[in-house]
C-alpha positions in Angstrom: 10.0 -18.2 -27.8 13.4 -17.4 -27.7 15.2 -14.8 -25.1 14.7 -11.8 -27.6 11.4 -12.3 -28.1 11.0 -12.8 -24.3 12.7 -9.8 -23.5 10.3 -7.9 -25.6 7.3 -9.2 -24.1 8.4 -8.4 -20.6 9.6 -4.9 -21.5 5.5 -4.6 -22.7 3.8 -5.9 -19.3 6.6 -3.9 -17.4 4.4 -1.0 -17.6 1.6 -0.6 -15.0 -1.4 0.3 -17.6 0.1 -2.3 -20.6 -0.4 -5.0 -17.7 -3.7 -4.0 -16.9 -4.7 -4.1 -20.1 -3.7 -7.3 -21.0 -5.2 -8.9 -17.6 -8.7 -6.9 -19.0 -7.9 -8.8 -22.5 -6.9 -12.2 -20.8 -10.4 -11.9 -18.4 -12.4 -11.1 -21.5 -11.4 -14.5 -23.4 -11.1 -15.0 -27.1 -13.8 -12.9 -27.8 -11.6 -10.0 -26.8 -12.7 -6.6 -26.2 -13.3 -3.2 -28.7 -11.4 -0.5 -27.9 -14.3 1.4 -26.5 -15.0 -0.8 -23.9 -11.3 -1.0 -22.8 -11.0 2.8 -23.0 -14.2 2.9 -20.4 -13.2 -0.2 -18.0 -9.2 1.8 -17.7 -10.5 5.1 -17.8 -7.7 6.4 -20.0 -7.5 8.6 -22.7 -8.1 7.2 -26.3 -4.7 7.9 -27.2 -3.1 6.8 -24.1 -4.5 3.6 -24.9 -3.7 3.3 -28.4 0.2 4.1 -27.6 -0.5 0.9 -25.3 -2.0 -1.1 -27.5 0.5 -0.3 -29.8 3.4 -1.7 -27.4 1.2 -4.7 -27.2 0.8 -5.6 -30.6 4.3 -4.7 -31.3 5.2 -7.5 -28.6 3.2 -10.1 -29.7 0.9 -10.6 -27.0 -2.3 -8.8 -28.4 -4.0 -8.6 -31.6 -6.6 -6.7 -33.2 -9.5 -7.6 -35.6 -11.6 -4.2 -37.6 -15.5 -5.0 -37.2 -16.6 -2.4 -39.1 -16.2 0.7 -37.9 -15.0 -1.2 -34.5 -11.6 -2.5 -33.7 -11.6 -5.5 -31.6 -8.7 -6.7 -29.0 -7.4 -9.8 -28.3 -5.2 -11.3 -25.7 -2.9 -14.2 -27.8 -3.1 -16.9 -25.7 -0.2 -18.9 -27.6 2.3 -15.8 -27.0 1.0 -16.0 -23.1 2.0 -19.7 -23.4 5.0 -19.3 -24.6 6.4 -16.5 -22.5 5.3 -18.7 -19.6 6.8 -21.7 -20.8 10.1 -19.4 -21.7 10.5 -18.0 -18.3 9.8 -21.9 -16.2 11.3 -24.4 -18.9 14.3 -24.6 -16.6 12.8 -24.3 -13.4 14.6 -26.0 -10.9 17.5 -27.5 -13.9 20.5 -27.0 -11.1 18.7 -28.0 -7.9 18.6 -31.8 -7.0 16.0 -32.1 -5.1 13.1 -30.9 -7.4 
């Protein structure tokens, strides 16, 4: 991940209901969650959420698979990795006793 790409993904979770929607997504595993079921668990409106979503996408960090007449979401686990990995790869670089 490089520092754009980071920057991104941080601008996305800095907003109270984009984080709680991707901690929802992250709990729920690979299988993900439909939309329904997120719009119920946040208790948001359905296009509250979909302007989320949207961000999330956008960023990376979630993706989204039609079922039908269903739309599923799911938390990328690589891109969660990554930003990790991003933000901790230097942890401690300039401090000797680490």
């Amino acid at each position: 991940m490089d520092h754009t790409e980071a920057v991104t993904a941080l601008e996305s979770l800095g907003n109270d209901t984009r984080l709680t929607l991707f901690r929802e997504l992250v709990k729920a595993g690979g299988s993900g969650l439909p939309v329904g079921k997120l719009k119920e668990s946040l208790c948001i409106p359905g296009s509250t959420l979909s302007h989320h979503l949207a961000q999330l996408v956008s960023a990376g960090l979630v993706s989204q698979t039609r079922e039908g007449r269903m739309i599923r979401c799911q938390a990328d686990y690589s891109a969660m990795q990554d930003l990790v990995a991003y933000l901790t790869e230097e942890c401690c670089a300039n401090d000797s006793c680490c």
